[in-house]
N, C-alpha and C positions, 0 to 999 in steps of 0.2 A: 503781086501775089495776093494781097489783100482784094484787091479788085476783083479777079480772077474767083477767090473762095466765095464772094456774095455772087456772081453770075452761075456757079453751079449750084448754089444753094437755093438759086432763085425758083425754079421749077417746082421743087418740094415746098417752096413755102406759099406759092399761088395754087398750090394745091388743098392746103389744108383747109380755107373756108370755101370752096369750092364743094369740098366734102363733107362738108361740116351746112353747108347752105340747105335751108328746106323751101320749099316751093311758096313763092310768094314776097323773099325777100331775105336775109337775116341769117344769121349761124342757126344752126339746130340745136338742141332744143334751146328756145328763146322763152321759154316760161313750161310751167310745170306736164308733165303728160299724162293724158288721163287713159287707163286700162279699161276697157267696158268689160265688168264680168256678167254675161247673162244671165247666172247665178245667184241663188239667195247665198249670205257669207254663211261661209262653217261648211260647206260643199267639198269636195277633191278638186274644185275648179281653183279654191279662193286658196287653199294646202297647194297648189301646185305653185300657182304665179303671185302669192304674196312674199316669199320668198327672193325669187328672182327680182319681183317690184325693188329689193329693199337693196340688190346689187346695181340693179340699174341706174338705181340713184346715186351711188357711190361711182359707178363708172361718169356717168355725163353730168353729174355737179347739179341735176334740177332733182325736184318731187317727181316720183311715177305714183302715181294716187290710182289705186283701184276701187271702182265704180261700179256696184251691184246692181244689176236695170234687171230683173228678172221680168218673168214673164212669158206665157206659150212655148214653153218648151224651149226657152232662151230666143224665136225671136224675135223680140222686144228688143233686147239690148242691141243682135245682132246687126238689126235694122238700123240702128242707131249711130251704131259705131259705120256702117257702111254707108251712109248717108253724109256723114261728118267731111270736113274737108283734109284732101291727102295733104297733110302740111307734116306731117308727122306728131302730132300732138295727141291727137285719139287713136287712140290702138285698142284690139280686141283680142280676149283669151276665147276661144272659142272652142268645143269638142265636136263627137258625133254628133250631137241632135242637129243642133242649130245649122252644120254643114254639110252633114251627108242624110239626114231623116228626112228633116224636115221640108223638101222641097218634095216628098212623096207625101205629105199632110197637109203641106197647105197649097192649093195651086194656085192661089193670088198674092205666094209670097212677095213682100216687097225686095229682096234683093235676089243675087243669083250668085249662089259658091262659085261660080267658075268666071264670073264677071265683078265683080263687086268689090274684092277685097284683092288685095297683097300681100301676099302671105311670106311670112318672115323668118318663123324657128318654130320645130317639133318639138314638146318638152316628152312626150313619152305617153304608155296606153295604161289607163287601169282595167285591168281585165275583169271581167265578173264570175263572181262566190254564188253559186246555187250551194246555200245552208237552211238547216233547219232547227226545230230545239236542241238541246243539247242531250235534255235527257228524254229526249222521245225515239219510238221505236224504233225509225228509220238509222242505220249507222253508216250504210253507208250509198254510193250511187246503184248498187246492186238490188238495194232492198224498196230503195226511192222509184228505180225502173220497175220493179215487180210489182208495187202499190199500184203506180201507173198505168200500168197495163192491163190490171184486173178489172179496171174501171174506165170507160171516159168520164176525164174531166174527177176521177175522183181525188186526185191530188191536185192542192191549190197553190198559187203561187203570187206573193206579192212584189210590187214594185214600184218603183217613184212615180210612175205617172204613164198613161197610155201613150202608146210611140217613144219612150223612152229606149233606153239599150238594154235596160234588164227585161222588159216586156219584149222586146224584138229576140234577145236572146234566148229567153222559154220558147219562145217559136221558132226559132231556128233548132233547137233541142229535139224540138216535137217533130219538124219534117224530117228531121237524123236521125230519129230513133222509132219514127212511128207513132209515139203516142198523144194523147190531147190533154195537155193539162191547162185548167183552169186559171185564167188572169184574174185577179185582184188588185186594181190599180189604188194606188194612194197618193197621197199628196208629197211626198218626200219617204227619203231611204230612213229615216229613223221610225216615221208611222211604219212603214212595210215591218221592219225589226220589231217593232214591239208587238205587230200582230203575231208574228212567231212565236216569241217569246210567251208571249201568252196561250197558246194554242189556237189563236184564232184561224191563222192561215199554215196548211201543212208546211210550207217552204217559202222562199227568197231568190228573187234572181237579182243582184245587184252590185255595185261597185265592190270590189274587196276590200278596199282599203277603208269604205263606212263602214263594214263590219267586221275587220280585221280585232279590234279589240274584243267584241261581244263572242270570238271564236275563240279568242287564247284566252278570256275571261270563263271561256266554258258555257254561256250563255246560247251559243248559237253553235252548231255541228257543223262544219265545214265539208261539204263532201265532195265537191270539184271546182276548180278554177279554167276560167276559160284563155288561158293563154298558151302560147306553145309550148310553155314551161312552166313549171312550178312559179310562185312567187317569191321574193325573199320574207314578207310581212306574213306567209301564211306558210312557209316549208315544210308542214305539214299534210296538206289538202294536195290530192292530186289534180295534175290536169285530165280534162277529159281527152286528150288526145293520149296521154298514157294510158287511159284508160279504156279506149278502142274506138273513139268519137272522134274522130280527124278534122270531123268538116265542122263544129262548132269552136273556133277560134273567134272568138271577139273582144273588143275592148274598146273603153271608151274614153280615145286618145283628145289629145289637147295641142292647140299648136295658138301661135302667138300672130298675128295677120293685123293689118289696117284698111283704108281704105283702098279702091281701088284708084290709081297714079301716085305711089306715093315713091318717092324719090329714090332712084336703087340705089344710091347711095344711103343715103337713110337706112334703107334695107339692111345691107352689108354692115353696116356699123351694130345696131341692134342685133342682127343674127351672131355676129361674131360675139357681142356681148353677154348674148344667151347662152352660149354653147359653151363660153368663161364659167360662168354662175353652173349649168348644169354638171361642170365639172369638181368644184365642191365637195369635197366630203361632206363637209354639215348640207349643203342642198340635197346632195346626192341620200344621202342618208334620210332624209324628211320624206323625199319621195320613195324612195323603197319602205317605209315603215307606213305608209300611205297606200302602199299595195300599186305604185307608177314606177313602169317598166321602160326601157329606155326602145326607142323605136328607130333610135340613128338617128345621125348626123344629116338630115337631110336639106339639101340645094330648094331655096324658094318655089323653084320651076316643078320642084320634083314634088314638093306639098300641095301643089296646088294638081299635081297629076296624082297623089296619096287620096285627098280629097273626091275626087273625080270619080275615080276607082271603088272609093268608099259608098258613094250615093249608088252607083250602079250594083253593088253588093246588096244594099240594105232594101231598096224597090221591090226586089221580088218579096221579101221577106215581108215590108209593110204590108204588100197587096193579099198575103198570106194570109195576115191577121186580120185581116177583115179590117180595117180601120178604117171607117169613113170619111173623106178628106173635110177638114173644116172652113 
Protein backbone atom coordinates (compact mmCIF):
# COMPACT_ATOMS: atom_id res chain seq x y z
CA UNK A 1 0.00 0.00 0.00
CA UNK A 2 2.70 2.13 0.90
CA UNK A 3 4.40 1.61 -2.37
CA UNK A 4 1.40 1.97 -4.29
CA UNK A 5 0.66 5.65 -2.41
CA UNK A 6 4.38 6.97 -3.61
CA UNK A 7 3.87 5.56 -7.51
CA UNK A 8 0.57 7.78 -7.61
CA UNK A 9 1.96 10.62 -6.01
CA UNK A 10 4.71 10.38 -8.25
CA UNK A 11 3.40 12.28 -11.27
CA UNK A 12 2.41 15.34 -9.19
CA UNK A 13 5.49 15.59 -7.69
CA UNK A 14 7.76 15.54 -11.17
CA UNK A 15 5.60 17.91 -11.89
CA UNK A 16 6.12 20.55 -9.60
CA UNK A 17 9.72 21.75 -10.65
CA UNK A 18 8.94 21.21 -13.94
CA UNK A 19 6.57 24.09 -13.32
CA UNK A 20 8.24 25.75 -11.32
CA UNK A 21 11.59 25.42 -13.91
CA UNK A 22 12.50 28.83 -15.88
CA UNK A 23 14.49 28.69 -19.13
CA UNK A 24 17.96 28.12 -18.74
CA UNK A 25 18.06 25.85 -15.93
CA UNK A 26 16.72 26.01 -12.01
CA UNK A 27 13.20 26.53 -10.27
CA UNK A 28 11.67 29.98 -10.82
CA UNK A 29 12.11 32.52 -9.52
CA UNK A 30 15.83 31.79 -8.47
CA UNK A 31 16.67 35.33 -7.36
CA UNK A 32 14.87 38.58 -7.27
CA UNK A 33 12.43 39.94 -10.28
CA UNK A 34 12.77 42.97 -11.58
CA UNK A 35 9.26 45.00 -13.00
CA UNK A 36 10.51 47.53 -15.75
CA UNK A 37 8.10 50.60 -15.23
CA UNK A 38 8.50 52.93 -18.24
CA UNK A 39 7.43 55.47 -16.00
CA UNK A 40 8.72 58.18 -13.83
CA UNK A 41 7.41 56.95 -9.91
CA UNK A 42 4.23 58.63 -8.49
CA UNK A 43 2.52 57.91 -12.06
CA UNK A 44 -0.89 55.47 -12.30
CA UNK A 45 1.58 53.03 -13.80
CA UNK A 46 3.83 52.95 -10.32
CA UNK A 47 -0.21 53.12 -8.04
CA UNK A 48 -1.25 50.34 -10.22
CA UNK A 49 1.72 47.49 -10.01
CA UNK A 50 3.35 48.57 -6.69
CA UNK A 51 0.76 47.02 -5.06
CA UNK A 52 0.52 43.80 -6.76
CA UNK A 53 4.83 44.06 -6.74
CA UNK A 54 4.26 43.81 -2.90
CA UNK A 55 1.75 40.32 -3.34
CA UNK A 56 4.03 38.81 -5.60
CA UNK A 57 6.51 38.78 -3.32
CA UNK A 58 4.46 37.20 -0.70
CA UNK A 59 3.15 34.55 -3.16
CA UNK A 60 6.76 33.28 -4.75
CA UNK A 61 9.12 33.90 -1.59
CA UNK A 62 11.70 36.28 -3.86
CA UNK A 63 11.77 40.49 -4.12
CA UNK A 64 9.57 41.84 -7.41
CA UNK A 65 11.62 45.17 -7.30
CA UNK A 66 10.05 47.76 -9.52
CA UNK A 67 12.30 49.63 -11.91
CA UNK A 68 11.48 53.20 -13.33
CA UNK A 69 13.48 53.46 -16.88
CA UNK A 70 11.47 56.42 -18.22
CA UNK A 71 11.93 57.83 -21.17
CA UNK A 72 10.14 58.78 -24.94
CA UNK A 73 6.96 58.13 -24.11
CA UNK A 74 8.03 54.91 -22.13
CA UNK A 75 10.07 53.29 -24.89
CA UNK A 76 13.13 53.22 -23.10
CA UNK A 77 12.08 51.03 -20.57
CA UNK A 78 10.04 49.12 -22.99
CA UNK A 79 12.95 48.36 -25.16
CA UNK A 80 14.70 47.20 -22.28
CA UNK A 81 12.49 44.97 -20.68
CA UNK A 82 12.07 43.29 -24.39
CA UNK A 83 15.54 42.85 -25.08
CA UNK A 84 16.07 41.25 -21.45
CA UNK A 85 16.40 37.42 -21.56
CA UNK A 86 12.89 35.33 -21.19
CA UNK A 87 14.08 33.53 -17.99
CA UNK A 88 11.29 35.07 -16.26
CA UNK A 89 13.28 37.61 -14.04
CA UNK A 90 12.49 40.93 -16.11
CA UNK A 91 9.03 41.64 -16.50
CA UNK A 92 7.26 44.83 -17.68
CA UNK A 93 4.18 46.90 -16.58
CA UNK A 94 3.38 48.58 -19.65
CA UNK A 95 0.11 50.71 -21.03
CA UNK A 96 -1.11 52.45 -24.13
CA UNK A 97 1.68 54.45 -25.18
CA UNK A 98 4.49 52.23 -25.11
CA UNK A 99 2.19 49.43 -26.85
CA UNK A 100 -0.36 50.65 -28.91
CA UNK A 101 0.97 54.52 -29.87
CA UNK A 102 3.88 54.25 -30.08
CA UNK A 103 4.80 52.17 -33.13
CA UNK A 104 2.61 55.20 -35.01
CA UNK A 105 5.61 57.60 -33.65
CA UNK A 106 8.42 56.12 -33.90
CA UNK A 107 9.12 53.76 -37.13
CA UNK A 108 12.53 52.76 -36.13
CA UNK A 109 11.08 51.51 -32.94
CA UNK A 110 13.32 49.02 -31.50
CA UNK A 111 10.91 46.30 -30.55
CA UNK A 112 7.37 45.17 -31.89
CA UNK A 113 4.05 44.78 -29.45
CA UNK A 114 2.93 41.93 -31.45
CA UNK A 115 6.58 40.06 -31.49
CA UNK A 116 8.54 41.08 -28.67
CA UNK A 117 6.95 40.35 -25.43
CA UNK A 118 4.62 37.80 -23.61
CA UNK A 119 2.16 38.97 -22.31
CA UNK A 120 0.85 37.83 -18.88
CA UNK A 121 -2.26 39.83 -16.94
CA UNK A 122 -4.59 42.80 -17.61
CA UNK A 123 -4.78 44.90 -14.40
CA UNK A 124 -7.37 47.36 -15.81
CA UNK A 125 -7.96 50.94 -17.93
CA UNK A 126 -7.80 54.39 -16.42
CA UNK A 127 -10.09 56.32 -18.36
CA UNK A 128 -9.42 60.08 -18.95
CA UNK A 129 -11.16 63.44 -17.10
CA UNK A 130 -11.50 66.26 -19.65
CA UNK A 131 -11.58 69.15 -16.45
CA UNK A 132 -11.23 72.40 -16.03
CA UNK A 133 -11.08 75.16 -13.11
CA UNK A 134 -13.26 74.83 -10.73
CA UNK A 135 -14.34 78.08 -10.42
CA UNK A 136 -14.20 79.20 -14.04
CA UNK A 137 -16.98 79.79 -16.32
CA UNK A 138 -17.20 76.52 -18.10
CA UNK A 139 -19.71 74.11 -15.73
CA UNK A 140 -20.26 71.98 -17.71
CA UNK A 141 -19.52 69.68 -21.37
CA UNK A 142 -22.28 71.82 -22.88
CA UNK A 143 -20.77 75.09 -22.09
CA UNK A 144 -16.95 73.54 -22.81
CA UNK A 145 -18.68 72.51 -26.51
CA UNK A 146 -20.18 76.01 -27.09
CA UNK A 147 -16.72 77.97 -26.27
CA UNK A 148 -15.35 75.38 -28.78
CA UNK A 149 -17.18 75.92 -31.25
CA UNK A 150 -17.28 79.65 -31.38
CA UNK A 151 -13.75 79.55 -32.07
CA UNK A 152 -10.94 77.29 -33.78
CA UNK A 153 -8.65 76.37 -31.51
CA UNK A 154 -10.01 78.90 -29.02
CA UNK A 155 -10.27 76.54 -26.18
CA UNK A 156 -7.03 74.99 -24.97
CA UNK A 157 -6.12 71.78 -23.68
CA UNK A 158 -3.24 70.35 -21.71
CA UNK A 159 -1.53 67.06 -21.38
CA UNK A 160 1.38 64.95 -20.33
CA UNK A 161 3.17 65.02 -23.48
CA UNK A 162 2.61 64.73 -27.30
CA UNK A 163 1.35 61.31 -28.45
CA UNK A 164 0.33 60.78 -25.13
CA UNK A 165 -3.55 59.32 -24.37
CA UNK A 166 -4.80 62.58 -23.26
CA UNK A 167 -3.42 64.42 -26.36
CA UNK A 168 -4.70 61.48 -28.75
CA UNK A 169 -8.00 61.69 -26.60
CA UNK A 170 -8.73 65.68 -27.37
CA UNK A 171 -8.45 64.56 -30.84
CA UNK A 172 -10.46 61.98 -30.99
CA UNK A 173 -13.02 64.44 -29.17
CA UNK A 174 -12.50 66.92 -31.96
CA UNK A 175 -13.12 64.23 -34.99
CA UNK A 176 -16.62 63.34 -32.62
CA UNK A 177 -17.66 66.33 -32.20
CA UNK A 178 -16.38 68.52 -34.97
CA UNK A 179 -14.37 70.96 -33.26
CA UNK A 180 -10.52 71.96 -33.10
CA UNK A 181 -9.15 72.39 -29.88
CA UNK A 182 -5.86 73.60 -29.11
CA UNK A 183 -2.84 71.07 -27.63
CA UNK A 184 -0.65 72.16 -24.98
CA UNK A 185 1.77 69.63 -24.40
CA UNK A 186 3.58 69.32 -21.11
CA UNK A 187 6.09 67.51 -19.51
CA UNK A 188 3.75 65.41 -17.00
CA UNK A 189 -0.05 65.29 -15.71
CA UNK A 190 0.78 67.52 -12.63
CA UNK A 191 2.40 70.63 -15.00
CA UNK A 192 -0.84 70.19 -17.33
CA UNK A 193 -2.97 70.62 -13.62
CA UNK A 194 -1.45 73.37 -12.60
CA UNK A 195 -1.57 75.21 -15.87
CA UNK A 196 -5.47 74.90 -15.19
CA UNK A 197 -5.34 75.77 -12.04
CA UNK A 198 -3.94 78.69 -12.74
CA UNK A 199 -5.77 79.84 -15.81
CA UNK A 200 -3.15 79.38 -17.99
CA UNK A 201 -4.73 76.45 -20.12
CA UNK A 202 -8.70 76.47 -20.58
CA UNK A 203 -8.91 72.48 -19.89
CA UNK A 204 -7.10 68.90 -19.34
CA UNK A 205 -7.31 65.81 -21.10
CA UNK A 206 -5.75 63.26 -18.82
CA UNK A 207 -5.62 60.25 -16.61
CA UNK A 208 -8.58 60.53 -13.86
CA UNK A 209 -7.16 59.06 -11.37
CA UNK A 210 -4.05 62.07 -11.45
CA UNK A 211 -6.64 64.26 -10.99
CA UNK A 212 -9.32 62.65 -9.08
CA UNK A 213 -8.14 64.46 -5.92
CA UNK A 214 -7.82 68.17 -7.45
CA UNK A 215 -11.78 67.40 -8.54
CA UNK A 216 -13.23 66.46 -5.09
CA UNK A 217 -10.69 68.99 -3.72
CA UNK A 218 -12.89 71.40 -5.87
CA UNK A 219 -9.56 72.55 -7.53
CA UNK A 220 -10.41 71.19 -10.96
CA UNK A 221 -14.26 70.85 -12.70
CA UNK A 222 -14.71 67.50 -13.72
CA UNK A 223 -16.90 67.55 -16.81
CA UNK A 224 -16.75 64.06 -18.43
CA UNK A 225 -14.93 60.76 -18.19
CA UNK A 226 -14.09 58.75 -20.92
CA UNK A 227 -14.99 55.38 -20.06
CA UNK A 228 -18.23 53.39 -20.79
CA UNK A 229 -19.13 54.17 -17.33
CA UNK A 230 -18.99 56.37 -14.76
CA UNK A 231 -15.93 55.95 -12.43
CA UNK A 232 -16.01 54.87 -8.75
CA UNK A 233 -13.08 57.66 -7.89
CA UNK A 234 -15.15 60.44 -9.73
CA UNK A 235 -19.14 59.32 -9.34
CA UNK A 236 -19.88 62.36 -10.00
CA UNK A 237 -18.37 63.43 -13.65
CA UNK A 238 -20.45 61.99 -16.34
CA UNK A 239 -19.37 59.87 -19.14
CA UNK A 240 -19.31 61.07 -22.44
CA UNK A 241 -21.14 58.32 -23.76
CA UNK A 242 -24.04 59.32 -21.25
CA UNK A 243 -23.58 62.26 -22.50
CA UNK A 244 -24.27 61.58 -26.34
CA UNK A 245 -20.53 60.89 -27.43
CA UNK A 246 -20.33 57.11 -27.98
CA UNK A 247 -17.45 56.98 -30.00
CA UNK A 248 -14.86 58.60 -27.45
CA UNK A 249 -14.19 55.67 -25.20
CA UNK A 250 -10.57 55.60 -24.09
CA UNK A 251 -8.47 54.58 -21.56
CA UNK A 252 -5.16 54.15 -20.57
CA UNK A 253 -4.98 50.54 -19.73
CA UNK A 254 -2.07 48.60 -18.10
CA UNK A 255 -1.20 45.01 -18.39
CA UNK A 256 1.78 43.09 -17.05
CA UNK A 257 3.92 41.20 -20.11
CA UNK A 258 7.78 39.99 -20.39
CA UNK A 259 9.96 39.15 -22.85
CA UNK A 260 9.11 37.48 -25.89
CA UNK A 261 9.75 33.12 -25.19
CA UNK A 262 9.19 33.32 -21.81
CA UNK A 263 8.07 29.99 -20.29
CA UNK A 264 4.03 29.37 -20.39
CA UNK A 265 4.42 27.99 -17.54
CA UNK A 266 5.83 30.94 -15.87
CA UNK A 267 3.08 32.70 -17.53
CA UNK A 268 0.23 30.71 -15.99
CA UNK A 269 1.78 30.90 -12.39
CA UNK A 270 2.13 35.02 -12.58
CA UNK A 271 -1.32 35.38 -14.35
CA UNK A 272 -2.98 33.30 -11.83
CA UNK A 273 -1.07 35.22 -9.25
CA UNK A 274 -2.26 38.46 -10.58
CA UNK A 275 -5.73 37.97 -10.79
CA UNK A 276 -5.32 36.65 -6.65
CA UNK A 277 -3.85 40.25 -5.82
CA UNK A 278 -6.41 41.99 -8.13
CA UNK A 279 -8.89 40.43 -6.33
CA UNK A 280 -8.18 42.20 -2.87
CA UNK A 281 -10.21 44.37 -1.41
CA UNK A 282 -7.33 46.63 -0.15
CA UNK A 283 -5.89 46.35 -4.10
CA UNK A 284 -9.13 46.52 -5.50
CA UNK A 285 -9.83 49.52 -3.67
CA UNK A 286 -6.34 51.57 -4.49
CA UNK A 287 -7.20 51.05 -7.87
CA UNK A 288 -10.75 52.28 -7.90
CA UNK A 289 -9.61 55.44 -5.78
CA UNK A 290 -6.90 55.68 -8.71
CA UNK A 291 -9.74 56.21 -11.11
CA UNK A 292 -8.55 51.93 -12.76
CA UNK A 293 -11.33 50.20 -13.93
CA UNK A 294 -11.27 46.57 -14.26
CA UNK A 295 -11.07 45.44 -18.17
CA UNK A 296 -11.53 41.48 -17.27
CA UNK A 297 -10.05 38.42 -16.73
CA UNK A 298 -8.20 38.24 -19.82
CA UNK A 299 -6.30 34.90 -21.50
CA UNK A 300 -2.45 35.96 -22.57
CA UNK A 301 -3.54 35.15 -26.14
CA UNK A 302 -6.43 37.51 -25.82
CA UNK A 303 -3.84 40.56 -24.61
CA UNK A 304 -1.90 40.25 -26.88
CA UNK A 305 -5.02 40.39 -29.65
CA UNK A 306 -6.43 43.56 -26.80
CA UNK A 307 -3.05 45.00 -27.86
CA UNK A 308 -3.32 44.50 -31.38
CA UNK A 309 -6.70 45.98 -31.78
CA UNK A 310 -5.50 48.88 -29.72
CA UNK A 311 -2.53 49.94 -32.10
CA UNK A 312 -4.99 49.70 -35.02
CA UNK A 313 -7.60 52.07 -33.04
CA UNK A 314 -5.03 54.65 -32.16
CA UNK A 315 -3.10 54.94 -36.08
CA UNK A 316 -5.82 56.73 -37.37
CA UNK A 317 -6.05 59.00 -34.73
CA UNK A 318 -2.14 59.65 -34.48
CA UNK A 319 -2.18 60.40 -38.18
CA UNK A 320 -5.00 62.88 -37.32
CA UNK A 321 -2.99 64.92 -35.16
CA UNK A 322 -0.54 65.57 -37.23
CA UNK A 323 2.31 64.33 -35.30
CA UNK A 324 5.43 63.94 -37.14
CA UNK A 325 7.10 60.50 -36.49
CA UNK A 326 10.47 60.97 -34.59
Amino acid sequence: MQRRSILLAAPGLLAVPAIARAQGGGAWPSGPVRIVNPFAPGGTSDIVIRPIAERLERAFGRPFIVDNRAGAGGTVGATAAAQARPDGHTLLVANTGPLAVAPSLFPGLAYDPARSFSYISMFGGAPIVCAVKGDGPLRGMADYLAAARARAEAVTYGSSGVGSVGHLTGVLFGLETGVRLLHIPFRGAPEAQSAVLAGDTTSLWDTSGANAGAIRAGGLRGLAVTSAERVAALPEVPSLRELGFPGVVATNWFVLAGPAGLDPAIVARLNEACQRALAEPAVRERLDNAGVVPLGNLAPAEIQGFVAQERSRWAPVVQAAGIKPT
